[in-house]
C-alpha positions as CSV (number, residue, x, y, z in Angstrom):
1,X,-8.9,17.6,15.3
2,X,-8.5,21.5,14.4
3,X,-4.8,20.9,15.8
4,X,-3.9,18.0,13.6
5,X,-5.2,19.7,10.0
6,X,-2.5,22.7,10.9
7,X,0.3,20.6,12.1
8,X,2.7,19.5,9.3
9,X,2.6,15.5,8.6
10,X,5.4,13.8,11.0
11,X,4.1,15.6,13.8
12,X,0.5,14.4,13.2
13,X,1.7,10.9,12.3
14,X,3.5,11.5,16.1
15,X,0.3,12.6,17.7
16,X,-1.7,9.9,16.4
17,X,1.0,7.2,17.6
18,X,1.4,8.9,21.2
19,X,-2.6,8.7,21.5
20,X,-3.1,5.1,20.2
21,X,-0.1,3.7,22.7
22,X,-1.8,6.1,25.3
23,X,-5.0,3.9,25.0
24,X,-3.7,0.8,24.1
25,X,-1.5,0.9,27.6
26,X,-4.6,1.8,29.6
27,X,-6.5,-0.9,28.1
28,X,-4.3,-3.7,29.2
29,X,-4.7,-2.5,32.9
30,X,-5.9,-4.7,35.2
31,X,-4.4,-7.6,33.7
32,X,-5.3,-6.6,30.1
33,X,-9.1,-6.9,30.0
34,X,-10.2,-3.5,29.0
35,X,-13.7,-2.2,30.2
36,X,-16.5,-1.3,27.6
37,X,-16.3,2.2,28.3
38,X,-12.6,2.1,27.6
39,X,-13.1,-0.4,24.5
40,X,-15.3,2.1,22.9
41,X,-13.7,5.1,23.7
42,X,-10.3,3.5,21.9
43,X,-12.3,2.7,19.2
44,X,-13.9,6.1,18.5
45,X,-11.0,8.2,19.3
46,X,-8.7,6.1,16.2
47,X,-11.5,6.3,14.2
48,X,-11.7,10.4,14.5
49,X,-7.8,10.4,14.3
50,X,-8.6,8.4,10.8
51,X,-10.6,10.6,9.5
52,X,-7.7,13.7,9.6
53,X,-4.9,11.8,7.3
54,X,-1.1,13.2,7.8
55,X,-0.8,13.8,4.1
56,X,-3.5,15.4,2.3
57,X,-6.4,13.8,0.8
58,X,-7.9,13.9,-2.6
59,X,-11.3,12.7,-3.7
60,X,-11.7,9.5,-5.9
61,X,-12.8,11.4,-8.5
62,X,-9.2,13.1,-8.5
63,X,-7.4,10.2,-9.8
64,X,-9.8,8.3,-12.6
65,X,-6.3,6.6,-13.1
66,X,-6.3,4.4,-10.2
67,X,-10.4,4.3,-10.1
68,X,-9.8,2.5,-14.2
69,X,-7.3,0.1,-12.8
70,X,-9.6,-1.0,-9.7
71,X,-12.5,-1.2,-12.6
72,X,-10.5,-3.8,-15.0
73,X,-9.3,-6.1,-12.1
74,X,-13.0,-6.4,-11.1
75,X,-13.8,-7.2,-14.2
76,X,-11.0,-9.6,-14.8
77,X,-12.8,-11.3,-12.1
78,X,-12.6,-10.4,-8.5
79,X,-15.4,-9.3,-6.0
80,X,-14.2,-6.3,-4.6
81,X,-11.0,-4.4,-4.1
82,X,-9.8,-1.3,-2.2
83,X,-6.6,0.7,-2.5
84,X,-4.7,3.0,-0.9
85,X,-1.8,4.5,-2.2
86,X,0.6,7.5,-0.9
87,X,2.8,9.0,-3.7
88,X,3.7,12.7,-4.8
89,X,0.0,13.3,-5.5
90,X,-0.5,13.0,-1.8
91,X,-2.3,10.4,-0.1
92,X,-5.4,8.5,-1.8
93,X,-7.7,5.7,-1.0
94,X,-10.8,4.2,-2.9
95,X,-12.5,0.5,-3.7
96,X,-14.4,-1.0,-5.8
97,X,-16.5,-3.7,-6.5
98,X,-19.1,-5.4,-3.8
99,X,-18.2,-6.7,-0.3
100,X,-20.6,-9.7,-0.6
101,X,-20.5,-12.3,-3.7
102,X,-23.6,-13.7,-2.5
103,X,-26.7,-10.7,-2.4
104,X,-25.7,-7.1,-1.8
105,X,-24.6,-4.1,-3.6
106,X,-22.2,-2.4,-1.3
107,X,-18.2,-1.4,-2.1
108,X,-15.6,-3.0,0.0
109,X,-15.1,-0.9,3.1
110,X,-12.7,1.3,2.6
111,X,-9.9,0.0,5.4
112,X,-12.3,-3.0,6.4
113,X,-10.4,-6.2,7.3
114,X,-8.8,-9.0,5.5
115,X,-6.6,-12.0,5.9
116,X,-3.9,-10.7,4.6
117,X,-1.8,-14.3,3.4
118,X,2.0,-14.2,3.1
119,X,2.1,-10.7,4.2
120,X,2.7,-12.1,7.9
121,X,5.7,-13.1,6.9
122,X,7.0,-9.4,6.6
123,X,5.7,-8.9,10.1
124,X,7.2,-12.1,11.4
125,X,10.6,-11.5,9.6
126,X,10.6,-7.8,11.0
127,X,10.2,-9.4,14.4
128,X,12.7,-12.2,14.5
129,X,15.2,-9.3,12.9
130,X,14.2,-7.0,16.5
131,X,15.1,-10.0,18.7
132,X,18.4,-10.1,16.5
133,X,18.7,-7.0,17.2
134,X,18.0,-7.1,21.1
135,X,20.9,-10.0,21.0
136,X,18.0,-12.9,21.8
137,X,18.7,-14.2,18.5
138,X,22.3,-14.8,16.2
139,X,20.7,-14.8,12.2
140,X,23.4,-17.3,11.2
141,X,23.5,-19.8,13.6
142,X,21.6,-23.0,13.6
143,X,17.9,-22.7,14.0
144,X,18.5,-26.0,16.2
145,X,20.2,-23.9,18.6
146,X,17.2,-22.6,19.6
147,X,14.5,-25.7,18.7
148,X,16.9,-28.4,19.3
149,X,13.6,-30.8,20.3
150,X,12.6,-30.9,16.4
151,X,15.7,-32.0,14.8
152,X,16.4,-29.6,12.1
153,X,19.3,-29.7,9.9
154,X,22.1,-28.2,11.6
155,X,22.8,-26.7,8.5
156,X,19.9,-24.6,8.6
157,X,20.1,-21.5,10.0
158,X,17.6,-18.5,11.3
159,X,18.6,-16.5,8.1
160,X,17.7,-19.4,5.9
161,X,14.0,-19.5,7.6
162,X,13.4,-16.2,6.6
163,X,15.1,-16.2,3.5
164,X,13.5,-20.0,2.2
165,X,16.7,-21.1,1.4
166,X,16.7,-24.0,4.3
167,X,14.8,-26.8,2.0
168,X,12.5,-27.5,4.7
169,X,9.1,-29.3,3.5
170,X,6.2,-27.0,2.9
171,X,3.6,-28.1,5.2
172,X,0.5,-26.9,2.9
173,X,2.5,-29.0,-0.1
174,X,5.0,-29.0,-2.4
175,X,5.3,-28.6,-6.0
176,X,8.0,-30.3,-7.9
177,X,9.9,-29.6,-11.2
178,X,8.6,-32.3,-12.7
179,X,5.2,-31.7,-12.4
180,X,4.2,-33.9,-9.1
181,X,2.3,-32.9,-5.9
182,X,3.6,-33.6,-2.9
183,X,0.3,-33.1,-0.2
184,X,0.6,-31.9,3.1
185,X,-2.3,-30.7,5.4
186,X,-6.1,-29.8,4.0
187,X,-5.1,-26.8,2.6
188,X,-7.1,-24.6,0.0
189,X,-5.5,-26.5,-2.5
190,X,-7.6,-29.5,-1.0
191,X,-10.7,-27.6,-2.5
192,X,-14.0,-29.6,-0.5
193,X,-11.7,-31.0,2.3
194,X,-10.2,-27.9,3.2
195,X,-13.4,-26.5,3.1
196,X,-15.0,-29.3,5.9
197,X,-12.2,-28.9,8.4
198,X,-11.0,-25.1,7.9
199,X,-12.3,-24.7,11.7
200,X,-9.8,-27.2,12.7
201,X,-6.9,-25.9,15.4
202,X,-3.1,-27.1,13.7
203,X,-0.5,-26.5,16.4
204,X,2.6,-25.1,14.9
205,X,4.6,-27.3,16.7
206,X,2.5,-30.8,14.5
207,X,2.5,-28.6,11.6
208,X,6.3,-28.5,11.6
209,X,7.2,-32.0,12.6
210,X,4.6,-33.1,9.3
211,X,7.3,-30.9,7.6
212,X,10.4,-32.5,8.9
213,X,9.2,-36.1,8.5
214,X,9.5,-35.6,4.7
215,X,12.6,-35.3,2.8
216,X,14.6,-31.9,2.6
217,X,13.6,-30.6,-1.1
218,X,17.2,-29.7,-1.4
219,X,20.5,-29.1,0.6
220,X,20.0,-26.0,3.1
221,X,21.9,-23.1,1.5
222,X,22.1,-24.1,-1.7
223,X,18.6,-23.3,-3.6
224,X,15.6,-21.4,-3.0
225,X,11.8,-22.9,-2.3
226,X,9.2,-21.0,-0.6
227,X,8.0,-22.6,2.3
228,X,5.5,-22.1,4.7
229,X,6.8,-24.3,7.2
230,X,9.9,-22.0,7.5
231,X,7.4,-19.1,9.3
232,X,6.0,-21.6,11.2
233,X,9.5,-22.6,12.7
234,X,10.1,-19.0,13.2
235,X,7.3,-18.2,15.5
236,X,8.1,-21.1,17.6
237,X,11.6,-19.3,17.5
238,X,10.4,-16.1,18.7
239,X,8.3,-17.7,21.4
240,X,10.6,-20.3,22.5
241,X,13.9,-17.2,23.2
242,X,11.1,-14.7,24.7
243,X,9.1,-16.6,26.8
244,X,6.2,-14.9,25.0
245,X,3.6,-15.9,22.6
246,X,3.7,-14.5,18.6
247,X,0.7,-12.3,19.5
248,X,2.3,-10.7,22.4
249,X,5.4,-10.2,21.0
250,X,4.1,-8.3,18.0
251,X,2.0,-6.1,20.1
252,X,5.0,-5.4,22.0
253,X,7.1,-4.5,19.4
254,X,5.2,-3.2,16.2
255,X,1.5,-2.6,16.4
256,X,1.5,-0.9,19.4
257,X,4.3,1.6,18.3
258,X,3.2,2.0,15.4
259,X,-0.6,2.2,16.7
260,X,-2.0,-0.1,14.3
261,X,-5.1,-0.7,15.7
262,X,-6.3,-2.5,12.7
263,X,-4.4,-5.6,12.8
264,X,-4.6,-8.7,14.5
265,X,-2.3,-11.7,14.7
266,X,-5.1,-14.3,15.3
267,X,-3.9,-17.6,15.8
268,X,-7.0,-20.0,16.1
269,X,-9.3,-16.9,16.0
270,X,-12.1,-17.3,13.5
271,X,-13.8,-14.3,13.4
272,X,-12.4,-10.7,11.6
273,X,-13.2,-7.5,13.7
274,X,-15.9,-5.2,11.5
275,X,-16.0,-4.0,8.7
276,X,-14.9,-6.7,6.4
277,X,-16.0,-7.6,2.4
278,X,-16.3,-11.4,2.5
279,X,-14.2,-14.4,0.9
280,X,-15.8,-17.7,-0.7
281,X,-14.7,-21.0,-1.9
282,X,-15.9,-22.5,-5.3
283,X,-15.7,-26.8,-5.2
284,X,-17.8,-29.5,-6.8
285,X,-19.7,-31.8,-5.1
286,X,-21.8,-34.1,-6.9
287,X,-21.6,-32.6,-10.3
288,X,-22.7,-29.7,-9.0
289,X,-21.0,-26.2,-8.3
290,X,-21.1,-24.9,-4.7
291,X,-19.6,-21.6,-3.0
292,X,-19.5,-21.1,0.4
293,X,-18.8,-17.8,2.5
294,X,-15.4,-19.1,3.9
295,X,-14.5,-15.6,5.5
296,X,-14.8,-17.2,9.2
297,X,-12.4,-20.1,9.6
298,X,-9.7,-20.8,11.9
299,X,-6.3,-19.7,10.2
300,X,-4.0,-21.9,12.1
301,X,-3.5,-24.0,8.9
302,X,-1.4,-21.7,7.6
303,X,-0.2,-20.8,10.9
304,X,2.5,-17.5,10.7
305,X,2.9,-17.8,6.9
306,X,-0.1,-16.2,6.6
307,X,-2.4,-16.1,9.5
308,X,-2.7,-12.5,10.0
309,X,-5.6,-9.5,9.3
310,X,-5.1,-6.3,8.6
311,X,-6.1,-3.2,6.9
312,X,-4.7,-1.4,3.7
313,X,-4.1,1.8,6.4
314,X,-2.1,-0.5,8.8
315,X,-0.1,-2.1,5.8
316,X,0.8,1.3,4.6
317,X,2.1,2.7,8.3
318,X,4.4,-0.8,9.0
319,X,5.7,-1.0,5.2
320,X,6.4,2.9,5.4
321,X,7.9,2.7,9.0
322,X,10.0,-0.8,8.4
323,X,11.6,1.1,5.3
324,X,12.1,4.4,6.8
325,X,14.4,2.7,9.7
326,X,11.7,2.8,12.3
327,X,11.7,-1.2,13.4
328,X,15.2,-2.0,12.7
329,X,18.9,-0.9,13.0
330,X,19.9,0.3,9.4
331,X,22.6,-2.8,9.2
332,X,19.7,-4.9,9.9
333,X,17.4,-3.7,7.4
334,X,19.9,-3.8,4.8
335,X,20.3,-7.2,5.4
336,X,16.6,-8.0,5.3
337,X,16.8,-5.7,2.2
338,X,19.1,-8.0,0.3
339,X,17.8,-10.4,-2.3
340,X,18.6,-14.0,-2.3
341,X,20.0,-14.6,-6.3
342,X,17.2,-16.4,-7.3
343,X,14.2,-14.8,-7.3
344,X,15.3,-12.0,-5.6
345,X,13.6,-12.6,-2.1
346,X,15.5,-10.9,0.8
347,X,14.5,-11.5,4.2
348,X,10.5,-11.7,4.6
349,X,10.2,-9.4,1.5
350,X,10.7,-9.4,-2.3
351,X,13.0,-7.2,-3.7
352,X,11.8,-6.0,-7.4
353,X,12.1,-3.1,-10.8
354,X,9.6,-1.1,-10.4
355,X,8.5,-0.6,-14.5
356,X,11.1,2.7,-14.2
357,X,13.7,0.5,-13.3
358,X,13.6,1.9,-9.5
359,X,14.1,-0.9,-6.7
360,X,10.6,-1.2,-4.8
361,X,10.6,-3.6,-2.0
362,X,7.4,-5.6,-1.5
363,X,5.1,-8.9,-0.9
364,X,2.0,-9.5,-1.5
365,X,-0.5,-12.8,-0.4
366,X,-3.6,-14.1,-0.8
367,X,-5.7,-17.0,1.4
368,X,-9.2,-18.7,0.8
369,X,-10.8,-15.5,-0.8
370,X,-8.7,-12.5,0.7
371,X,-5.9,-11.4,-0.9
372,X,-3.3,-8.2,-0.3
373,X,-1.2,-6.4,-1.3
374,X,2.1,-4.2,-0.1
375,X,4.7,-2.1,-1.8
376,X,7.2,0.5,-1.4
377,X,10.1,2.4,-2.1
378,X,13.2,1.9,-0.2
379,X,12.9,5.0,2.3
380,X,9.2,3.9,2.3
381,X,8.1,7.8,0.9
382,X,6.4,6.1,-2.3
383,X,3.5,3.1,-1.4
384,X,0.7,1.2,-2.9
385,X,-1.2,-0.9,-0.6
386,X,-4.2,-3.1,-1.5
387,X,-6.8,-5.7,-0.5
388,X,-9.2,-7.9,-2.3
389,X,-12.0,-10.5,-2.0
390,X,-12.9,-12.9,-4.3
391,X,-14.3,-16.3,-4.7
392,X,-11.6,-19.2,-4.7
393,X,-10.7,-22.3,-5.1
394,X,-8.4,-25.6,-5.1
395,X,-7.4,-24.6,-8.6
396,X,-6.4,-21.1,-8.0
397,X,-8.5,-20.0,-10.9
398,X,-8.0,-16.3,-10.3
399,X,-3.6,-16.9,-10.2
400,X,-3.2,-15.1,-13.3
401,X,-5.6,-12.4,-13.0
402,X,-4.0,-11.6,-9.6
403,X,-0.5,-11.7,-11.1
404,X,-2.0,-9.4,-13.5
405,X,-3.9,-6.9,-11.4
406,X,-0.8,-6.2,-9.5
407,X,1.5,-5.8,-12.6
408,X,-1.1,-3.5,-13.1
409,X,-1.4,-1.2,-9.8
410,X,2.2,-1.1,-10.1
411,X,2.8,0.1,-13.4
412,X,0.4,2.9,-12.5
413,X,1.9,3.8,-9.2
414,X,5.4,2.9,-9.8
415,X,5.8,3.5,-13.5
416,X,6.1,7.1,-14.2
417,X,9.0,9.1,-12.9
418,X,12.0,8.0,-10.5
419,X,10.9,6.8,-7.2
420,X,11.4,8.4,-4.2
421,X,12.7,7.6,-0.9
């Protein structure tokens, strides 16, 4: 620990890295069931590596800026929120708020665990874009090249899945101009129903072909819709060319070198590895309100459009590393890096102004009471990384105020001099 507060910040961000792959590749030993002993040692060695950050750390009270903003989004509503953020004040991290909605007094762990919504579909873009790289995978040739049993468009491409250009039908709903809904599964727009069957397994495989037996929302190529089926259809793309599943291949190829011990790509899982603040769910039943803890639940209803947990910690390492040219060839993150025309959505990530008119790449998410978010600049220098909990609901009561809070964050971060790379 002495040695990592006198070496200079890439080569403790190397040490760490070259310890947590060290432990992670003797923990998959004998066919990948590590022993207690080794388990625990893992655990408290990251943990004492955590506690020595590469940059250096200031107290909360050193930035009353930040501690105001977490303040007003609590009171605008939400349960609790923590936030880390690494800018040319050096590296900070605080929360606020209470972990539990229902009894307790206790701030939101700072780096517990959350689902972290549509932020898995930065990791799963990221990983689509390696195999690309690796030659497994051609980003403009016809996605039914590689799932030809499901029937897809042969005008939609890999580069449209990532990009939600291909019109495919989103399997949680759709939303229409004119004002219709369009359901798909129980999802938390269901309110009460998703609520009884959110420890129901969906199979990505039944999740897309709901998708595909409804119409196309528009011609692939020539609009933009987001779409959760179009995550779904790439993870059975990456599992289909490696032989692999999802969760293996992203240990393979970013958590483990990036040692992000923190993060877990679930799949049916229901529980969150400790600590965590809690998420609820708000419905009616009988004329009468009821919220229930919804933090356990199996996430394969969203499947890899948001099915993932992580940490504000983890989230800053990836979104620093991805923009820093540590996942992908520079061609290929300049193509993930390029906005669609219109919303400006690139390739798994959003491509924005911060309020100094600075480009900062990001995407955010939120799922049944957990919500996160992710932002950077371009070389990955500047970042803001946050997670919240909050009670939910089938009417999205808290959309605004989340819009808000992280107009908010950003302005703070992001608003004051250029950015930097």
């Amino acid at each position: 620990m002495a040695l990592l507060r006198r070496q200079d910040p890439a080569e403790a961000d190397n040490f760490r890295r070259t310890i947590v792959v060290a432990i992670s590749a003797a923990a998959r030993i004998h066919q990948g069931t590590p022993s207690p002993t080794l388990t625990d040692m893992a655990r408290k060695i990251t943990e004492a590596l955590d506690t020595f950050p590469s940059t250096s750390r200031t107290t909360q009270q050193d930035r009353p800026e930040l501690q105001k903003v977490m303040q007003e989004i609590i009171d605008s509503g939400f349960t609790g929120i923590t936030l880390r953020v690494h800018d040319e004040q050096g590296a900070w991290a605080g929360s606020a708020g209470v972990s539990e909605e229902l009894g307790g007094n206790t701030e939101p762990p700072i780096d517990g665990h959350v689902r972290i919504g549509s932020n898995a579909k930065t990791f799963t873009a990221t990983l689509v874009l390696q195999l690309v790289a690796e030659g497994k995978i051609a980003l403009d040739a016809p996605a039914d090249d590689y799932l030809p049993e499901y029937g897809l468009d042969r005008r939609v491409t890999v580069r449209m899945l990532l990009q939600h250009t291909s019109g495919v039908f989103n399997f949680t709903g759709e939303y229409y101009e004119d004002g219709t809904f369009a359901p798909g599964i129980p999802a938390t727009t269901s309110g009460k129903e998703w609520v009884d069957n959110r420890f129901t397994t969906y199979r990505p495989e039944d999740l897309v072909r709901l998708a595909l037996s409804k119409p196309y929302r528009f011609k692939p190529g020539t609009d933009w819709s987001y779409s959760n089926t179009n995550y779904a259809l790439a993870r059975l793309l990456i599992e289909k060319v490696t032989g692999r599943t999802y969760a293996q291949e992203i240990q393979r190829l970013i958590l483990d070198p990036l040692g992000l011990t923190g993060t877990v790509a679930p799949t049916t899982q229901t529980e969150l590895p400790e600590p965590y603040a809690h998420a609820y769910f708000r419905y009616e039943e009988d004329g009468e309100q009821q919220i229930v803890d919804v933090t356990l639940h199996n996430p394969s209803w969203i499947s890899s459009g948001g099915d993932m947990i992580s940490t504000t910690r983890d989230l800053r390492i990836f979104i620093s590393a991805l923009l820093g040219g540590k996942l992908l060839p520079a061609p290929l993150l300049a193509e993930m890096c390029t906005p669609e025309a219109k919303v400006g959505y690139g390739l798994g990530v959003f491509i924005q102004q911060a309020p100094d008119g600075a480009t900062i790449i990001t995407h955010n998410g939120g799922t049944a009471g957990h919500g996160a978010l992710m932002y950077s600049t371009p070389g990955g220098g500047k970042t803001l990384t946050a997670t919240l909990n909050y009670v939910d609901d089938a009417a999205l009561s808290l959309g605004l105020a989340f819009q808000q809070a992280t107009q908010k964050l950003v302005s703070e971060v992001f608003g004051s001099g250029k950015a930097t790379s």
